[in-house]
C-alpha positions in Angstrom: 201.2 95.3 237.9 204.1 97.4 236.2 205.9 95.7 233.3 209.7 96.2 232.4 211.2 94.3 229.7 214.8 94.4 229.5 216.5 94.2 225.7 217.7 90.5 226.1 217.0 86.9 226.5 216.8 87.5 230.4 213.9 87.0 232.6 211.7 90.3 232.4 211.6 92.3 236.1 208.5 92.7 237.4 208.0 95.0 240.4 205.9 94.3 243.0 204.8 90.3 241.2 206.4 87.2 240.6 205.3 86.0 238.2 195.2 75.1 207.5 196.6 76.6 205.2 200.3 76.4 205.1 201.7 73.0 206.9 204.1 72.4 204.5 207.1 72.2 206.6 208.1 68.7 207.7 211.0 69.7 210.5 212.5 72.4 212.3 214.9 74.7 210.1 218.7 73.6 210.8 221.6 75.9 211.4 220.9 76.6 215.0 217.8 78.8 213.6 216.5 78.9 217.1 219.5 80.2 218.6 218.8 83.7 217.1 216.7 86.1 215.1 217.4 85.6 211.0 216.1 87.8 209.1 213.0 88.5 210.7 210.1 90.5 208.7 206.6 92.2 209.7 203.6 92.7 207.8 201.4 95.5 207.8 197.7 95.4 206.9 196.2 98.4 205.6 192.5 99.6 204.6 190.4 97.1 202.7 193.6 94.9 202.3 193.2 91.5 201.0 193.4 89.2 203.8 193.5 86.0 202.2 197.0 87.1 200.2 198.6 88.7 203.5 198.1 85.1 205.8 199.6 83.1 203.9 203.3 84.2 205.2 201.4 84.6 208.6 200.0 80.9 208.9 203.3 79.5 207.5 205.2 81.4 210.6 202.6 80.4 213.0 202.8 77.1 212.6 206.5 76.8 212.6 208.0 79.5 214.8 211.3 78.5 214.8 213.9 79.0 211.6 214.7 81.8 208.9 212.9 84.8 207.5 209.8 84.5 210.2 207.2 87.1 210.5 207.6 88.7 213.7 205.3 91.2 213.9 202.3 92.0 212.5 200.6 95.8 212.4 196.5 96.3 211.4 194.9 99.1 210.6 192.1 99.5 213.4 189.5 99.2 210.6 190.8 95.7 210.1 191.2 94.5 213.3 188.2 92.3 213.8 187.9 90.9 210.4 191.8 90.2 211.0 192.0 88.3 214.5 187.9 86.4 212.6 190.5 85.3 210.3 193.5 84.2 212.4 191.0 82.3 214.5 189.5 80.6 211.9 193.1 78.9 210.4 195.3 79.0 213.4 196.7 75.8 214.5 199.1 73.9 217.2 202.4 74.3 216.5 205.4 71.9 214.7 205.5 69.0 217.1 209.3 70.1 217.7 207.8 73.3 218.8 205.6 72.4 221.0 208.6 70.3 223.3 211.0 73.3 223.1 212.2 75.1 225.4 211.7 78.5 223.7 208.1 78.1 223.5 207.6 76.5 227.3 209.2 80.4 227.8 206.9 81.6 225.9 203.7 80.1 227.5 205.4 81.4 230.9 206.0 84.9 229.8 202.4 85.3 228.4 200.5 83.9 231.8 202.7 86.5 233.5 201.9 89.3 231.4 198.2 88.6 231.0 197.8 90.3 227.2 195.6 89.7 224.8 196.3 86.5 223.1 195.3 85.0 219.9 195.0 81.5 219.7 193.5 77.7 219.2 190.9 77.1 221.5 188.8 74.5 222.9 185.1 74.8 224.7 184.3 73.2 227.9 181.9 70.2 228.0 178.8 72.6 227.9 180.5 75.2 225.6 180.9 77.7 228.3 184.6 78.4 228.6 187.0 78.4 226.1 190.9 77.2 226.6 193.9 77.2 225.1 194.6 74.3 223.1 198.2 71.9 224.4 200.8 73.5 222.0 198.7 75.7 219.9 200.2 78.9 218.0 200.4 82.3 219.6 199.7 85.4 218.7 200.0 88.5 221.5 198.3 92.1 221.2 199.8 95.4 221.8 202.9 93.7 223.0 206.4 94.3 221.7 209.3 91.2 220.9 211.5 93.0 223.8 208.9 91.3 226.4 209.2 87.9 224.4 213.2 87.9 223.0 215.1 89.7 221.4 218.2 87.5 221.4 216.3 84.3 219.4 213.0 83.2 217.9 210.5 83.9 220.9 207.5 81.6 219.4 205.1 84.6 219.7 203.8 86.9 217.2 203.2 90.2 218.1 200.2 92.3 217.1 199.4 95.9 217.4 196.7 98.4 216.1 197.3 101.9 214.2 195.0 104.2 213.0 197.7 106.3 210.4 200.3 106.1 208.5 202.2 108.4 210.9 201.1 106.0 214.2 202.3 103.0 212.0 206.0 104.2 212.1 206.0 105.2 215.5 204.6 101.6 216.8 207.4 99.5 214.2 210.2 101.6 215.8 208.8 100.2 219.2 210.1 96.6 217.9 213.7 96.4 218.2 214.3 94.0 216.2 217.0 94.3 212.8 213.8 93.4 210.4 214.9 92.4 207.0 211.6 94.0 205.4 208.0 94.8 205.8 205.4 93.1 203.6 202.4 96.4 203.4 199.1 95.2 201.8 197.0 97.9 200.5 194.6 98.6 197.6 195.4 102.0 197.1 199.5 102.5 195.9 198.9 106.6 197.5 198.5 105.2 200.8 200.7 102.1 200.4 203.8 104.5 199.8 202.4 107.1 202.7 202.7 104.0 205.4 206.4 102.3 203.7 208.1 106.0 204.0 206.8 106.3 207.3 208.3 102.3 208.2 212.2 102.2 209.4 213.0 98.8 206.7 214.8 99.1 204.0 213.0 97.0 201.5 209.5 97.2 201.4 206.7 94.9 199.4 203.6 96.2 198.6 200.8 93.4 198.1 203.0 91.0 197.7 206.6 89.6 199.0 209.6 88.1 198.8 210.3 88.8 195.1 214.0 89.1 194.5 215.7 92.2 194.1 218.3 92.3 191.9 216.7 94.8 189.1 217.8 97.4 191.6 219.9 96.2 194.5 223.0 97.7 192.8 221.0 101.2 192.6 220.2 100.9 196.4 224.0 99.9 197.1 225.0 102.9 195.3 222.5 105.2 197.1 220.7 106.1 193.7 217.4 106.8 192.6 215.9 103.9 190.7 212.7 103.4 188.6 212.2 100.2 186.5 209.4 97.6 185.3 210.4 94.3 185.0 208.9 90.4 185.4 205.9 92.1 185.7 207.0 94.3 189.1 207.4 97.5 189.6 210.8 98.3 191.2 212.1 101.1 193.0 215.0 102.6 194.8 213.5 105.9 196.4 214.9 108.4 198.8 212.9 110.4 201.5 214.9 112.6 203.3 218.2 111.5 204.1 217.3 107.6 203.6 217.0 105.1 200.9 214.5 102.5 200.2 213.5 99.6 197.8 209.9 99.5 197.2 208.2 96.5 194.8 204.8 96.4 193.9 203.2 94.1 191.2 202.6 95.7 187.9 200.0 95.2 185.5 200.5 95.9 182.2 197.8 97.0 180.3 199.8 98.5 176.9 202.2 97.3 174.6 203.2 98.4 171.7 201.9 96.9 168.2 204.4 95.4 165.9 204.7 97.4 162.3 202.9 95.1 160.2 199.8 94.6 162.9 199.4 98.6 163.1 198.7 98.7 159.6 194.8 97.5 159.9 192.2 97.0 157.1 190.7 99.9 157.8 194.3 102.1 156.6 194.7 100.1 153.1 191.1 100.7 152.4 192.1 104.2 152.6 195.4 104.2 151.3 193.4 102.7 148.2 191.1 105.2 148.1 193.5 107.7 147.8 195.4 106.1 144.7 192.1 106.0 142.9 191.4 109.6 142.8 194.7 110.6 141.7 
């Protein structure tokens, strides 16, 4: 069966078919949220990234699907893969009870029975175990298919998934989803390799282990297009350009020196020997 998806909130054309961790969240976000993508975001797991740190965001978006600054996406090294669908399995959950009765995810449900993907979710065994289904108004999670097939107009209730292998593969599968992504949150254990994937990623702003920490130290260098390198509230921040194009990259920073005041430099150990010295003159 060949698949077409179209850029909007119309139907896909098929040819030749017809087709707990973070529950904090008491209601559906207001503002007419649902009526269009705000500030959506992606995440991006690297090599050996901590998991536990990069579901948090994940879990919270899952759960409620519908609102502001919701992960969209979601991109995992192929060395991660398994380890990273063990782990969505093992805290995914149904949906916000407004989800589950709205019409955006009733779409949802009908779009992914007639694209048959790959599809992450709560599941339930039969009475001897055998077959597993799909929990009523669980979360859902599809592989290696892009937001165009879901919505691109408003929240689609899915989150997408898809593998890489380099840093080189990561860009070109995040310029597959066309949505206007507010920033990427990489997580990586190496800083090398974290900056090798986030030049390669078409956002702007770009956290490395960590995310949404405010940027004023250096939005007013990224407004002005210049080069920016500072430490601050224990972050590193940074406005870099590669190529022809600007980015702001934040990474937690650890400081491991400071320097001593005047009168705690001056140890024992000195007067003894300033002492010392007197006495033989």
């Amino acid at each position: 069966m060949k698949l077409m998806a179209d850029g909007g909130d119309e139907s896909l054309r098929f040819k030749n078919a017809s087709c707990t961790l973070y529950l904090a969240a008491a209601s559906i976000s207001p503002e007419n949220s649902d009526k269009s993508w705000i500030d959506p975001s992606i995440i991006v797991i690297c090599e050996e990234a901590n998991l536990d740190e990069a579901m948090i965001p994940l879990f919270s978006t899952l759960y409620e699907p519908l609102g502001k600054n919701l992960i969209a996406s979601v991109f995992v090294h192929e060395t991660m893969r398994e380890k990273f669908i063990e782990k969505v399995r093992a805290g995914i959950s149904t949906v916000h009870r407004q989800v589950k009765t709205h019409e955006h995810y009733a779409r949802a449900l009908r779009l992914l029975d007639c694209l048959k993907s790959e599809l992450i979710c709560l599941q339930k065994p039969d009475d001897i175990g055998f077959i597993y289904k799909m929990v009523d108004g669980s979360s859902l999670m599809s592989c290696e298919f892009n937001q165009s097939f879901f919505s691109l107009e408003h929240p689609s209730c899915v989150v997408t998934m898809h593998t890489f292998r380099n840093a080189i593969e990561l860009g070109q599968l995040a310029q597959t989803e066309r949505l206007s992504f507010v920033s990427a949150a990489l997580w990586c254990p190496k800083i090398a390799a974290a900056y090798e994937a986030a030049l390669q990623l078409p956002m702007t702003t770009v956290y490395i282990n960590c995310c949404d920490v405010p940027l004023a130290p250096i939005r007013e260098f990224y407004d002005y297009k210049q080069p920016f390198v500072v430490m601050t509230d224990h972050y590193h921040y940074e406005v870099i350009k590669s190529m022809d194009r600007y980015q702001m990259i934040v990474f937690p920073a650890q400081v491991l020196w400071s320097p001593e005041s005047l009168n705690e430099s001056i140890t024992e150990k000195d007067i003894q020997v300033r002492k010392s010295q007197k006495s033989k003159r």
